[in-house]
Structures are given as C-alpha cells and as structure tokens.
PDB file as gemmi writes it, atoms N, CA and C in Angstrom:
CRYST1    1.000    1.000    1.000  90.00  90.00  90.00 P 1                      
ATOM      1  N   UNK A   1       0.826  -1.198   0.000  1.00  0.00           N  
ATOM      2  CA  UNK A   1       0.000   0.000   0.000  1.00  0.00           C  
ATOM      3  C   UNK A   1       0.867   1.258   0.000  1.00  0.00           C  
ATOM      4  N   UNK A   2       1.642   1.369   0.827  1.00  0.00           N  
ATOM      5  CA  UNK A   2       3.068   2.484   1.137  1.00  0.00           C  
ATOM      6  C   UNK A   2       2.881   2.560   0.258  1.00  0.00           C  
ATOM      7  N   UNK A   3       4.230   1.387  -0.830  1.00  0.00           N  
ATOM      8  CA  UNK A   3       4.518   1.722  -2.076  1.00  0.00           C  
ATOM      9  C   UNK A   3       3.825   2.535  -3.557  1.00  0.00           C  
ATOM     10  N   UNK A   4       2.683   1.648  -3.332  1.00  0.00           N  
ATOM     11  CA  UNK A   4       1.663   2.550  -4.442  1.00  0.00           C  
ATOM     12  C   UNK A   4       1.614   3.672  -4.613  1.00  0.00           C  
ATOM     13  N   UNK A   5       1.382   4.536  -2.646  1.00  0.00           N  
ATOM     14  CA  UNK A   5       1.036   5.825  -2.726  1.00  0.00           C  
ATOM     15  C   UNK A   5       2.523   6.229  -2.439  1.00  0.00           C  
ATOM     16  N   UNK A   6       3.772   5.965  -2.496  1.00  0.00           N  
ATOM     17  CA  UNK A   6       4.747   6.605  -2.916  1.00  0.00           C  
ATOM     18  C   UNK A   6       5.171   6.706  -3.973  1.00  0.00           C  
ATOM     19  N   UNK A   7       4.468   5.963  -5.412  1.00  0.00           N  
ATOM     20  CA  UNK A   7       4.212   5.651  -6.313  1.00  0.00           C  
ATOM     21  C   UNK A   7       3.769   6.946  -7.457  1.00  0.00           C  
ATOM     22  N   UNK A   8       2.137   7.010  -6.634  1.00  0.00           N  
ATOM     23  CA  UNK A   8       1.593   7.820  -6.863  1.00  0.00           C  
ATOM     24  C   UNK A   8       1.892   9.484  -6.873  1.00  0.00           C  
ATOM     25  N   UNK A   9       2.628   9.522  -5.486  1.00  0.00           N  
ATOM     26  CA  UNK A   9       2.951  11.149  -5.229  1.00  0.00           C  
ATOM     27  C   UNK A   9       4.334  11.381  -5.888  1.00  0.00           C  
ATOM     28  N   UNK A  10       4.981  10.121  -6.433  1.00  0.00           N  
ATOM     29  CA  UNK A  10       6.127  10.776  -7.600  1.00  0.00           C  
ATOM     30  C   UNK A  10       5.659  11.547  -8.745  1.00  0.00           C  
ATOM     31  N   UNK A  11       4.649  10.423  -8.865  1.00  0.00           N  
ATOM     32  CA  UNK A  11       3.600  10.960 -10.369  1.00  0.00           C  
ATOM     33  C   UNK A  11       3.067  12.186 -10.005  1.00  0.00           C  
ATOM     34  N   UNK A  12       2.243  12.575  -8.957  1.00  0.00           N  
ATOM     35  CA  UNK A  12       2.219  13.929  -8.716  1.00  0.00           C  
ATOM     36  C   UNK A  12       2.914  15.085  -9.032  1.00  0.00           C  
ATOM     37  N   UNK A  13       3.873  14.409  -8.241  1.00  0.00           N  
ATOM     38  CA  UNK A  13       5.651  15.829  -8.293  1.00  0.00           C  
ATOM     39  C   UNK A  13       5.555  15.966  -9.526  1.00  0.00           C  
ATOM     40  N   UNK A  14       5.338  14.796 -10.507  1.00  0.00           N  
ATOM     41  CA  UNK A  14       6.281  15.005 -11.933  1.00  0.00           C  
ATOM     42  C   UNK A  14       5.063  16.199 -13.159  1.00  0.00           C  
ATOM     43  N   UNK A  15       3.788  15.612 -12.516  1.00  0.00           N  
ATOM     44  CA  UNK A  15       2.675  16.637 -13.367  1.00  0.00           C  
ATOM     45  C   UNK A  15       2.722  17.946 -12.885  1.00  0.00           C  
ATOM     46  N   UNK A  16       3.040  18.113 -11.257  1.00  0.00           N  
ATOM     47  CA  UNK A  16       3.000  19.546 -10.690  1.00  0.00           C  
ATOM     48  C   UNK A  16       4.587  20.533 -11.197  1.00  0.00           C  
ATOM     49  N   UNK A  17       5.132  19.918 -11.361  1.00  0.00           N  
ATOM     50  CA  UNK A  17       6.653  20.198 -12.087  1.00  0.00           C  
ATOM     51  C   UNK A  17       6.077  20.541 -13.633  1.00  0.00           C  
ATOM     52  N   UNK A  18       5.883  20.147 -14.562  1.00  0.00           N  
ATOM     53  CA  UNK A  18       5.269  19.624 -16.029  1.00  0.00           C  
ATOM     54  C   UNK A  18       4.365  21.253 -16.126  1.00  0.00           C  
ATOM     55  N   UNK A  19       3.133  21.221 -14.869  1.00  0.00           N  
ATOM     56  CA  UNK A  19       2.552  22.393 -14.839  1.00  0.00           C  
ATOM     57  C   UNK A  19       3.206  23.715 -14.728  1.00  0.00           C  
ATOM     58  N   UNK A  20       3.992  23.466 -13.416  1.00  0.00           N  
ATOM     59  CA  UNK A  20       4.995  25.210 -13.240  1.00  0.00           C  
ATOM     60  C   UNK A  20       6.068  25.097 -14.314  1.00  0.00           C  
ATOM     61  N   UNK A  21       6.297  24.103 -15.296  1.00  0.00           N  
ATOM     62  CA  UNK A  21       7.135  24.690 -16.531  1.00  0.00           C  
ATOM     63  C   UNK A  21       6.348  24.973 -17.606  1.00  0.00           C  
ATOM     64  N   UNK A  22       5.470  24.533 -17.309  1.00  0.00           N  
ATOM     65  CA  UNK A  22       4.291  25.251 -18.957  1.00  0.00           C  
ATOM     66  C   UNK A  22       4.361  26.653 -18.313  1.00  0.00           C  
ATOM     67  N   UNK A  23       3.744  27.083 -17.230  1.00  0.00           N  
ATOM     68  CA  UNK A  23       3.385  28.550 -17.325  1.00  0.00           C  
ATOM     69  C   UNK A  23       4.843  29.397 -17.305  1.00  0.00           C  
ATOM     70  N   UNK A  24       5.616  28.707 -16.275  1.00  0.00           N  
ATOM     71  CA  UNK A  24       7.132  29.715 -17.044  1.00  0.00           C  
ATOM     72  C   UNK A  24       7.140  29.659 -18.826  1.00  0.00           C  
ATOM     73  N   UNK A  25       7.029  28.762 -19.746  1.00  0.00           N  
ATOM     74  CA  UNK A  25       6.962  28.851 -20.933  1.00  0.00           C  
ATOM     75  C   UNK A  25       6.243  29.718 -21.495  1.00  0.00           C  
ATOM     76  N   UNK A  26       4.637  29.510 -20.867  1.00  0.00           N  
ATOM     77  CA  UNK A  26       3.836  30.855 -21.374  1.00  0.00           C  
ATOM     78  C   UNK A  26       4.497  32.211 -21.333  1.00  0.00           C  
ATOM     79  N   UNK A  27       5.210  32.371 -20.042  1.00  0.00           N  
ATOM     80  CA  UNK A  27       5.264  33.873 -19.752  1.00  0.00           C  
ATOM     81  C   UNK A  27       6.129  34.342 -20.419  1.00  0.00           C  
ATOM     82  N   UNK A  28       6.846  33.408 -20.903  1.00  0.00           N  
ATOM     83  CA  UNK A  28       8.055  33.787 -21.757  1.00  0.00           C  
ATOM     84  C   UNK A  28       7.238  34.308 -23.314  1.00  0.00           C  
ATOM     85  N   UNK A  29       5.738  34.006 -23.653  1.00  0.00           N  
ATOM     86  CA  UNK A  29       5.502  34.041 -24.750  1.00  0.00           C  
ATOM     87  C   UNK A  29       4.949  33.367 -25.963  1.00  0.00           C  
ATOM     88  N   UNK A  30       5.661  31.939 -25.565  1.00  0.00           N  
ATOM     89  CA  UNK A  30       5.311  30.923 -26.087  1.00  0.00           C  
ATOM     90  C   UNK A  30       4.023  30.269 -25.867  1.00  0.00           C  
ATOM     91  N   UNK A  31       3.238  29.311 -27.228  1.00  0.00           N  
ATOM     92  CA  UNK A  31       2.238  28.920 -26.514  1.00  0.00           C  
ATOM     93  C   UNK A  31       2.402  27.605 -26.487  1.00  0.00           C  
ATOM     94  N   UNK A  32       1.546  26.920 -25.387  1.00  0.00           N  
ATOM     95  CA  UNK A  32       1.616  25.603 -24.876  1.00  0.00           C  
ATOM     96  C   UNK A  32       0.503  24.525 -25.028  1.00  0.00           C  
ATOM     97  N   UNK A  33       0.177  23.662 -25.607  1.00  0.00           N  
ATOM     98  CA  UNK A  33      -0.701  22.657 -25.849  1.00  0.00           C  
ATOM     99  C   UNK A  33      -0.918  21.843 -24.713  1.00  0.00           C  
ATOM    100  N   UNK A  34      -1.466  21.138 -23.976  1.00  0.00           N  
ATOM    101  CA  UNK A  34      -1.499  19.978 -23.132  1.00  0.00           C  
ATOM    102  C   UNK A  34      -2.139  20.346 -22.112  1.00  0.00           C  
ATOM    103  N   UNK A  35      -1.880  21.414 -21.834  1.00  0.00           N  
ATOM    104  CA  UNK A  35      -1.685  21.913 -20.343  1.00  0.00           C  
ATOM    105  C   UNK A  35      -3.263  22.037 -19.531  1.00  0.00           C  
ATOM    106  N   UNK A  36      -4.292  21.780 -20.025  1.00  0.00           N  
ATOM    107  CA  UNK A  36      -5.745  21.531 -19.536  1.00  0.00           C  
ATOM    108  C   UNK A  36      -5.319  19.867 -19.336  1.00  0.00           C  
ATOM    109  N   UNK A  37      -4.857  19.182 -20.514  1.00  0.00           N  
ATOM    110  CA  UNK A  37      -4.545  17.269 -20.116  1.00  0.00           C  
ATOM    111  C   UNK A  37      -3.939  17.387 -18.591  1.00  0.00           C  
ATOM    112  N   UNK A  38      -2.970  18.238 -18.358  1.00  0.00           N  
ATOM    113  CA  UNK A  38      -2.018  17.989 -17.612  1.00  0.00           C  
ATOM    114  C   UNK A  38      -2.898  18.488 -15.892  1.00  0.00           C  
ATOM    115  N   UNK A  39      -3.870  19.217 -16.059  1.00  0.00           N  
ATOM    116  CA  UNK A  39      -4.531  19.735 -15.052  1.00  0.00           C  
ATOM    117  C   UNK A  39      -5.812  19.050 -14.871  1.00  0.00           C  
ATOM    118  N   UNK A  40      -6.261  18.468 -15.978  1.00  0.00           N  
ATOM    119  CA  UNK A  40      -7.134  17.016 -15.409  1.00  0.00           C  
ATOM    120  C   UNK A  40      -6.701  15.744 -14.958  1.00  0.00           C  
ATOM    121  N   UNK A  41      -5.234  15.151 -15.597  1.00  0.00           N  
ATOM    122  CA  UNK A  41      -4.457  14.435 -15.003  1.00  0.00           C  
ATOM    123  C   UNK A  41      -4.146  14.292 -13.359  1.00  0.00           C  
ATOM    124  N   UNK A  42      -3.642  16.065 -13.171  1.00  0.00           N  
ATOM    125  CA  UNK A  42      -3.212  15.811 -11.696  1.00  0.00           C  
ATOM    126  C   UNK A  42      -4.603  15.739 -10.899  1.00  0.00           C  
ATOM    127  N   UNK A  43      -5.810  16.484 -11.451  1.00  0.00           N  
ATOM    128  CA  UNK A  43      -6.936  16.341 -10.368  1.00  0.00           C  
ATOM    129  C   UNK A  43      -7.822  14.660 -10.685  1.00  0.00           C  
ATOM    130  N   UNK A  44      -7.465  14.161 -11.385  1.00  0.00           N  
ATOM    131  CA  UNK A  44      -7.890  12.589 -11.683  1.00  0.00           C  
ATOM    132  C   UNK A  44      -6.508  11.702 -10.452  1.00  0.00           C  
ATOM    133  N   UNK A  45      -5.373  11.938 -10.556  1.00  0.00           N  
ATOM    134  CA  UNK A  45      -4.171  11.226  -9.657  1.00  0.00           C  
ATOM    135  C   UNK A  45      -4.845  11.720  -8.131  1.00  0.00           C  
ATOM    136  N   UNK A  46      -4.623  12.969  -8.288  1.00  0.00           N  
ATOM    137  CA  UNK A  46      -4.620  13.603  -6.506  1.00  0.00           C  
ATOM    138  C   UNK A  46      -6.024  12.777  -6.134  1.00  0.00           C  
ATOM    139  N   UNK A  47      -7.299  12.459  -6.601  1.00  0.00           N  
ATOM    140  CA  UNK A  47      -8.410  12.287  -5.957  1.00  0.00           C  
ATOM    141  C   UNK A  47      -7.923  10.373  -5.707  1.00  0.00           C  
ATOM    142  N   UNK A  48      -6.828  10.178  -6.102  1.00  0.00           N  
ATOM    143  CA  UNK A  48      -6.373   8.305  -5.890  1.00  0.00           C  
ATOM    144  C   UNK A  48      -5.333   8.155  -4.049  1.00  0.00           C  
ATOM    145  N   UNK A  49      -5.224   9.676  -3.864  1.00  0.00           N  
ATOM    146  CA  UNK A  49      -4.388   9.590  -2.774  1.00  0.00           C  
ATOM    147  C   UNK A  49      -5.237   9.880  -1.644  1.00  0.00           C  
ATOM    148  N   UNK A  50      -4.492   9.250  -0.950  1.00  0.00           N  
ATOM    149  CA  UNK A  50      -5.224   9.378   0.281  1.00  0.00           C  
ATOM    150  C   UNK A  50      -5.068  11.366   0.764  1.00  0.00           C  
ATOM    151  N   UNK A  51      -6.341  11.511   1.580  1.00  0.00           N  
ATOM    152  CA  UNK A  51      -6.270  12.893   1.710  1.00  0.00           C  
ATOM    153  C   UNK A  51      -5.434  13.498   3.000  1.00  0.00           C  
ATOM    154  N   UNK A  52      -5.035  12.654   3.931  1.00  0.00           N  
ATOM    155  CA  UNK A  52      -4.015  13.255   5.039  1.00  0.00           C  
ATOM    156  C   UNK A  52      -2.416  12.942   4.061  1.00  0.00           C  
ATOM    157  N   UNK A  53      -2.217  12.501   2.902  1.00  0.00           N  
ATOM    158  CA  UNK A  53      -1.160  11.973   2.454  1.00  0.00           C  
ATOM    159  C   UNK A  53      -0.848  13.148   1.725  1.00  0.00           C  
ATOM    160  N   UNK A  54      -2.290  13.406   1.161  1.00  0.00           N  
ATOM    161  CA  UNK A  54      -1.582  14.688   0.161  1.00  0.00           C  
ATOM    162  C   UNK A  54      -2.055  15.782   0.786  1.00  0.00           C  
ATOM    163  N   UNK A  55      -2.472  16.125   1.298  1.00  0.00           N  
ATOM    164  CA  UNK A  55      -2.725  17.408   2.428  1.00  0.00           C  
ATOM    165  C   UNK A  55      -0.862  17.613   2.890  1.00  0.00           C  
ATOM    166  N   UNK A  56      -0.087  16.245   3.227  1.00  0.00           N  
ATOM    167  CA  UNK A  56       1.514  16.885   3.712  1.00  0.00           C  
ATOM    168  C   UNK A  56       1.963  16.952   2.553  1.00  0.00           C  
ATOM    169  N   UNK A  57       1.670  16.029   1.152  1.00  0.00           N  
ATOM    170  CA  UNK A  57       2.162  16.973  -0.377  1.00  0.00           C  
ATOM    171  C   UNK A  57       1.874  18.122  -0.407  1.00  0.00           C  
ATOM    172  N   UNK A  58       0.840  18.639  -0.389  1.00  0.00           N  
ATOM    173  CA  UNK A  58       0.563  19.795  -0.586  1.00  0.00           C  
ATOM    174  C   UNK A  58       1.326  21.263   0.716  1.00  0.00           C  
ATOM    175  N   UNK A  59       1.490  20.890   1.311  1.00  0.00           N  
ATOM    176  CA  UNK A  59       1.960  21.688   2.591  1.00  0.00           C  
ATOM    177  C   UNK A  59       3.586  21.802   2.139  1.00  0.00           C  
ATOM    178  N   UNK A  60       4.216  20.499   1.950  1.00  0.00           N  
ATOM    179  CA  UNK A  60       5.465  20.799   1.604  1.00  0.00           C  
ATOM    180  C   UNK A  60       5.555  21.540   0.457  1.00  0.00           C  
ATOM    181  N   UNK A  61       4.962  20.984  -1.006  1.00  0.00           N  
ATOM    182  CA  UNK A  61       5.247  21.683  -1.904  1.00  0.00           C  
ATOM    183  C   UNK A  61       5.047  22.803  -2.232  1.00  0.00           C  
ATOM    184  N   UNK A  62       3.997  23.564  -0.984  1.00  0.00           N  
ATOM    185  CA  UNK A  62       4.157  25.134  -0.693  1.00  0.00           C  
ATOM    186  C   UNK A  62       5.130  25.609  -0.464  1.00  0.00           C  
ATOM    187  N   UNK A  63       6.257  25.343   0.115  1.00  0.00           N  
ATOM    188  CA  UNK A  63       7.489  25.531   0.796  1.00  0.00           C  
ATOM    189  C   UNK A  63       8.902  24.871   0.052  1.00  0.00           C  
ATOM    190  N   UNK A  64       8.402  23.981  -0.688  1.00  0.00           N  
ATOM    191  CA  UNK A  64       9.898  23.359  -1.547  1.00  0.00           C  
ATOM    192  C   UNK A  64       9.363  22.988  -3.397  1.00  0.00           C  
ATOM    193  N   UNK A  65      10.461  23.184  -3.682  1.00  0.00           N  
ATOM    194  CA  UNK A  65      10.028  22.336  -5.078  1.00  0.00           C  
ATOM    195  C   UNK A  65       9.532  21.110  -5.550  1.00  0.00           C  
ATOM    196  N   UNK A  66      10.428  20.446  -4.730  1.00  0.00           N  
ATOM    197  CA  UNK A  66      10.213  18.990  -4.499  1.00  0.00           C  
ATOM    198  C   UNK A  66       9.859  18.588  -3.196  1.00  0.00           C  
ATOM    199  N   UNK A  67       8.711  17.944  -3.227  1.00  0.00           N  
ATOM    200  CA  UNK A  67       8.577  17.588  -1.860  1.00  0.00           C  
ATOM    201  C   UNK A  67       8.875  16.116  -1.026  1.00  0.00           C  
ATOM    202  N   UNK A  68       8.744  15.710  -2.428  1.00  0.00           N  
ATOM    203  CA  UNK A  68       9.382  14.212  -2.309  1.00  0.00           C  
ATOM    204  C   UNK A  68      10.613  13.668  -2.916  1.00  0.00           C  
ATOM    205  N   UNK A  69      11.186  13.338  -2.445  1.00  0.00           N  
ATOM    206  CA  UNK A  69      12.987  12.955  -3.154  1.00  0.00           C  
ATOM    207  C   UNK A  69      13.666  11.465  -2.701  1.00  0.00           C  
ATOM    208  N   UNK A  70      13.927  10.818  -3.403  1.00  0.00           N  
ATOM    209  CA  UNK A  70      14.317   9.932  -3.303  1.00  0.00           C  
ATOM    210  C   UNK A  70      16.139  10.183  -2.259  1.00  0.00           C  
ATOM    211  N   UNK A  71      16.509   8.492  -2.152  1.00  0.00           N  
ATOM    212  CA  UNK A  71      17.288   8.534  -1.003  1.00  0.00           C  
ATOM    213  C   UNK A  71      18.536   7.664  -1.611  1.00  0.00           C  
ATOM    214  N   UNK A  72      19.568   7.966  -1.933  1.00  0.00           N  
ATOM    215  CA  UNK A  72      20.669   6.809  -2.553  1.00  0.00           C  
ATOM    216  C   UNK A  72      21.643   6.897  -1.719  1.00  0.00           C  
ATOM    217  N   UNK A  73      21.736   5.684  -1.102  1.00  0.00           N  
ATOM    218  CA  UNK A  73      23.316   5.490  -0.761  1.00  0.00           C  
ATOM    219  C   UNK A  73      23.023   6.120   0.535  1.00  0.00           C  
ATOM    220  N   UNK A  74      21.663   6.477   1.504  1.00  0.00           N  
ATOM    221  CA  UNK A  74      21.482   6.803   2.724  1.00  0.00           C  
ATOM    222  C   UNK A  74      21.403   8.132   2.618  1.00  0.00           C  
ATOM    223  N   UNK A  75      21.396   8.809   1.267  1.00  0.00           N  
ATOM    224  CA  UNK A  75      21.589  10.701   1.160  1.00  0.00           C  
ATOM    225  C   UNK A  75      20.102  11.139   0.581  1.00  0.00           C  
ATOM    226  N   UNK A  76      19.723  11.969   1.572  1.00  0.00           N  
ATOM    227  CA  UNK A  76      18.609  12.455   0.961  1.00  0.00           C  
ATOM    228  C   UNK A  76      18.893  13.520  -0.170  1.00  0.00           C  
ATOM    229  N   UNK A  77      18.608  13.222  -1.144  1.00  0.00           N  
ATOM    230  CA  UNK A  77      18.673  13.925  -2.357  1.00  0.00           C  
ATOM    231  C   UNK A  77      18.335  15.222  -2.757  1.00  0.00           C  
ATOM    232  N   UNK A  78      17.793  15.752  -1.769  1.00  0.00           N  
ATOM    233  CA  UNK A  78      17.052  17.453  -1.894  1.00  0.00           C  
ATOM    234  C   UNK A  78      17.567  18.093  -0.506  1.00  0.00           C  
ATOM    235  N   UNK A  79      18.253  17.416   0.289  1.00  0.00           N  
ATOM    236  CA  UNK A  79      19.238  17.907   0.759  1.00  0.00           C  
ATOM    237  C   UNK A  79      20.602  17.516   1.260  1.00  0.00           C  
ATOM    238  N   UNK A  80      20.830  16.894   0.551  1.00  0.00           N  
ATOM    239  CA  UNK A  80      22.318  16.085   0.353  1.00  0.00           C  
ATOM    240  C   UNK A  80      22.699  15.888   2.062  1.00  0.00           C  
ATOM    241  N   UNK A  81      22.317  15.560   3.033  1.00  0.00           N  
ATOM    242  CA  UNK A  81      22.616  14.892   3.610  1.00  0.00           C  
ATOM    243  C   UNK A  81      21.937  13.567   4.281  1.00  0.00           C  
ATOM    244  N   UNK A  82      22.948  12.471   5.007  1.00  0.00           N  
ATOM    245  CA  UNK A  82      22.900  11.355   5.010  1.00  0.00           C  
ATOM    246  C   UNK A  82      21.631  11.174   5.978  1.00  0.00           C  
ATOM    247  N   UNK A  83      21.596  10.064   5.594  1.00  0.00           N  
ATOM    248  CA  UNK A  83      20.137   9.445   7.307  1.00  0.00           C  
ATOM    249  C   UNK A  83      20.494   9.237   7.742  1.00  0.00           C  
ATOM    250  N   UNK A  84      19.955   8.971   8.523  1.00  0.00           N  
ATOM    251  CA  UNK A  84      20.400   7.799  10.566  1.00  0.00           C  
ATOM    252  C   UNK A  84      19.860   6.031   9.369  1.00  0.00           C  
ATOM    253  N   UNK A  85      21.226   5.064   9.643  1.00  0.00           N  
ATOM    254  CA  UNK A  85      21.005   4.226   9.194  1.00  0.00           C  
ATOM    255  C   UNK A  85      19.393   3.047   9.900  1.00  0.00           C  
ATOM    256  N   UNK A  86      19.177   3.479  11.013  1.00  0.00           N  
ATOM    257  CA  UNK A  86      17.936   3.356  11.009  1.00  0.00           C  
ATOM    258  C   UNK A  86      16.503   3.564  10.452  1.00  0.00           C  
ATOM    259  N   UNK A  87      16.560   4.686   9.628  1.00  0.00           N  
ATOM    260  CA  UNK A  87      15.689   5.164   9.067  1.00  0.00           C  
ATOM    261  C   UNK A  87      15.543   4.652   7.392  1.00  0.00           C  
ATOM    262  N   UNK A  88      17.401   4.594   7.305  1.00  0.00           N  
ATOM    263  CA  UNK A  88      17.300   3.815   6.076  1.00  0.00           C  
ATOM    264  C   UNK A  88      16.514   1.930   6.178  1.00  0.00           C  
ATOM    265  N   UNK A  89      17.155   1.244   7.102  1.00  0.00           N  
ATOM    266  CA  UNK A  89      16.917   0.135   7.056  1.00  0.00           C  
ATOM    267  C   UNK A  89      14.966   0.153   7.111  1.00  0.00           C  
ATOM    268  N   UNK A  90      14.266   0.757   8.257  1.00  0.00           N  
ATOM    269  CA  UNK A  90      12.896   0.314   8.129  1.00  0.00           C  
ATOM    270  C   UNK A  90      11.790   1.533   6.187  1.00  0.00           C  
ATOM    271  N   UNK A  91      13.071   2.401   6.083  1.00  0.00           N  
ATOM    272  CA  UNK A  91      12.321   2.594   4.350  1.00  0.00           C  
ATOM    273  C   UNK A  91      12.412   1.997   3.476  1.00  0.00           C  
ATOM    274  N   UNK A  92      13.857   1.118   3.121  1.00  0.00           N  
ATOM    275  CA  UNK A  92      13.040  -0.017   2.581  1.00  0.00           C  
ATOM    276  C   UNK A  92      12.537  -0.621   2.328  1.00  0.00           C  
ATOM    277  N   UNK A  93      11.912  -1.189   3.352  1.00  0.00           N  
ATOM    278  CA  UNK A  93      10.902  -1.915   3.501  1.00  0.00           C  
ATOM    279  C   UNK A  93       9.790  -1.488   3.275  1.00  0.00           C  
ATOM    280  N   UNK A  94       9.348  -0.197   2.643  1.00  0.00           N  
ATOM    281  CA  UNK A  94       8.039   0.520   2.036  1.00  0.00           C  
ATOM    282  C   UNK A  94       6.863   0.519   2.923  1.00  0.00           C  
ATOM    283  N   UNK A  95       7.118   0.435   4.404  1.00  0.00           N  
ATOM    284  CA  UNK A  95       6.022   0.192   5.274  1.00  0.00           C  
ATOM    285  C   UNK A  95       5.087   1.583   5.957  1.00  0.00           C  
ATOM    286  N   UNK A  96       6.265   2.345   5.763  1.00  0.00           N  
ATOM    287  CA  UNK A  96       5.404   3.606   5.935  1.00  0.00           C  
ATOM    288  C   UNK A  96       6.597   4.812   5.536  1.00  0.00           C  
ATOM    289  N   UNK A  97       6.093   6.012   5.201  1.00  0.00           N  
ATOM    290  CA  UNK A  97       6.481   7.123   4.684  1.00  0.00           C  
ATOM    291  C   UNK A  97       7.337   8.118   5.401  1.00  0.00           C  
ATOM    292  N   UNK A  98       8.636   7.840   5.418  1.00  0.00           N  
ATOM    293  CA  UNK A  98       9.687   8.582   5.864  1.00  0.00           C  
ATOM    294  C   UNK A  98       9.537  10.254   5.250  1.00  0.00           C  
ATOM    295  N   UNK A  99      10.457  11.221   7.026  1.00  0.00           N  
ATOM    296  CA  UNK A  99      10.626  12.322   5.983  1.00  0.00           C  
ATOM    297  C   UNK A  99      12.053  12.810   6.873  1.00  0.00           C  
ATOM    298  N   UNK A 100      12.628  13.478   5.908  1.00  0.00           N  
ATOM    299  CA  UNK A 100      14.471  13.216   5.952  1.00  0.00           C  
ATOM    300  C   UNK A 100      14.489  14.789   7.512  1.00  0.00           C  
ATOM    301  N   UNK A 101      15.354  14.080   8.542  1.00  0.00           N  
ATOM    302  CA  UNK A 101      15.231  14.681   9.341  1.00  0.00           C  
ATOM    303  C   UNK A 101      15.642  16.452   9.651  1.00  0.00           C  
ATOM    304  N   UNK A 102      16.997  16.642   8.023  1.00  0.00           N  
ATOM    305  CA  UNK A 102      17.245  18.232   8.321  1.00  0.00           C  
ATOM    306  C   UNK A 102      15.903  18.582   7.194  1.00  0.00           C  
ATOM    307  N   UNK A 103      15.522  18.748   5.663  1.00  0.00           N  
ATOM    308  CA  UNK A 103      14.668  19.319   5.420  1.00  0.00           C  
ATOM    309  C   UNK A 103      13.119  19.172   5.241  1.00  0.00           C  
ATOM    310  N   UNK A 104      12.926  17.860   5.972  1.00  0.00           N  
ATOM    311  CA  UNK A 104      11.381  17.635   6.300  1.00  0.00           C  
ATOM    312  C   UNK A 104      10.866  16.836   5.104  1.00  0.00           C  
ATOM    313  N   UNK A 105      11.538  16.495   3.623  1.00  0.00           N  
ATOM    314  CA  UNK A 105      10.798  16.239   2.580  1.00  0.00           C  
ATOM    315  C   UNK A 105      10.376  14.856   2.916  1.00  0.00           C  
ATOM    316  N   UNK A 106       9.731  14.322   2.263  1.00  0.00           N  
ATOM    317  CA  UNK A 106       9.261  12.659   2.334  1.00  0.00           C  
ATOM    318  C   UNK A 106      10.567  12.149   1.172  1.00  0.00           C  
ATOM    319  N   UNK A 107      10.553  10.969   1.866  1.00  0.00           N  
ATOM    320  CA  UNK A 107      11.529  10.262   1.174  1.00  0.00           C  
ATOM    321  C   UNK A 107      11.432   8.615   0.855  1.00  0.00           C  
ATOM    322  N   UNK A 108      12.057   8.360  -0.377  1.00  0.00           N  
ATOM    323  CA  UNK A 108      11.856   6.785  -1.286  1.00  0.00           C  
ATOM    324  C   UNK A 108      13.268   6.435  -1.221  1.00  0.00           C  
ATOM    325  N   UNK A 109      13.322   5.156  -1.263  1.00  0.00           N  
ATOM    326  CA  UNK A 109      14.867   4.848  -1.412  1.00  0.00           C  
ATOM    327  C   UNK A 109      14.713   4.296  -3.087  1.00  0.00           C  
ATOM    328  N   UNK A 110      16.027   4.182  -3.784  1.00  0.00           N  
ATOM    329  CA  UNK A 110      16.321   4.239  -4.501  1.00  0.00           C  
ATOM    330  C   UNK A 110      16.613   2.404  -4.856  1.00  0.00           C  
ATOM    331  N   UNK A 111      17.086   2.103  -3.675  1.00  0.00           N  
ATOM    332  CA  UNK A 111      17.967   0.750  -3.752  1.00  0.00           C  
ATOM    333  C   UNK A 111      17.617  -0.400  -4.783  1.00  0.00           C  
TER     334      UNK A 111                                                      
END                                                                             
C-alpha cells in the first residue's frame, strides 16, 4: 500500500513540475498545448491519494520544489545529507512514509 502511494505522489511531483514549466513557458511568450490534459491528469491522480497523504504533499510543496525525493546510498537527495542508518533500514521496507530529518521532505529509497 506504502509503495503505491509513494508511487503515486512521484507521479504527482512530476505533473506539478510539467505544470509550473508550462506557465514559465507561457510567460516567456510561447504557446503551450497539453496543459488543460495535464490539469485534469493531476486532479484525476490527486483524488487516488489518500487525503491526510496529500494534504503533507501539498503543505510541503508550498514551501519546496520537491517535496518528495528519493534517497541513494542513505543521502537524501534534496538535501544532500545522510540518514540515521535506522531510518534507512525500516524505508526499505516501504512500510510507511519517511521524511528526511534536516529538510522535512518525504523520502523513497532508490535501492
């Protein structure tokens, strides 16, 4: 179950990313095709997540770009430093949803 909905809120990041580069594109001038697909997409995904799950997507990604970042080699990736190897060993195991202790993001391991 974890997994799915860590699954899911990658796919999130990646349409909510997809969205804030269409409208930087617009403003630049250019015009953009998709971008209604891309805003029924994320409100068709977001209504698959659970709502205390993405209520903390949404809270972080007020505050960061990424709110979710994967973890290699024990390094959280959005802020380059390491975990407590405890934290690594029970995220593997996809049992419940880590978030990296200096910048708060949720975190996936990579392994």
């Amino acid at each position: 179950m974890i997994k799915k909905d860590l699954e899911l809120l990658v796919s999130l990041q990646d349409i909510d990313l997809m969205i804030e580069e269409v409208g930087d594109v617009e403003k630049l001038g250019f015009s953009v095709t998709g971008y209604t697909e891309l805003k029924k997409a994320r409100e068709e995904l977001s209504a698959s997540i659970s709502k205390p799950l993405l209520f903390r997507y949404e809270r972080l990604r007020g505050k960061l770009k990424r709110a979710i970042v994967p973890v290699k080699n024990d390094i959280c990736l959005g802020c380059f430093l390491r975990q407590p190897t405890s934290i690594g060993v029970k995220g593997r195991e996809d049992e419940q949803i880590f978030t990296c202790e200096n910048c708060g993001r949720m975190l996936y391991w990579l392994d």
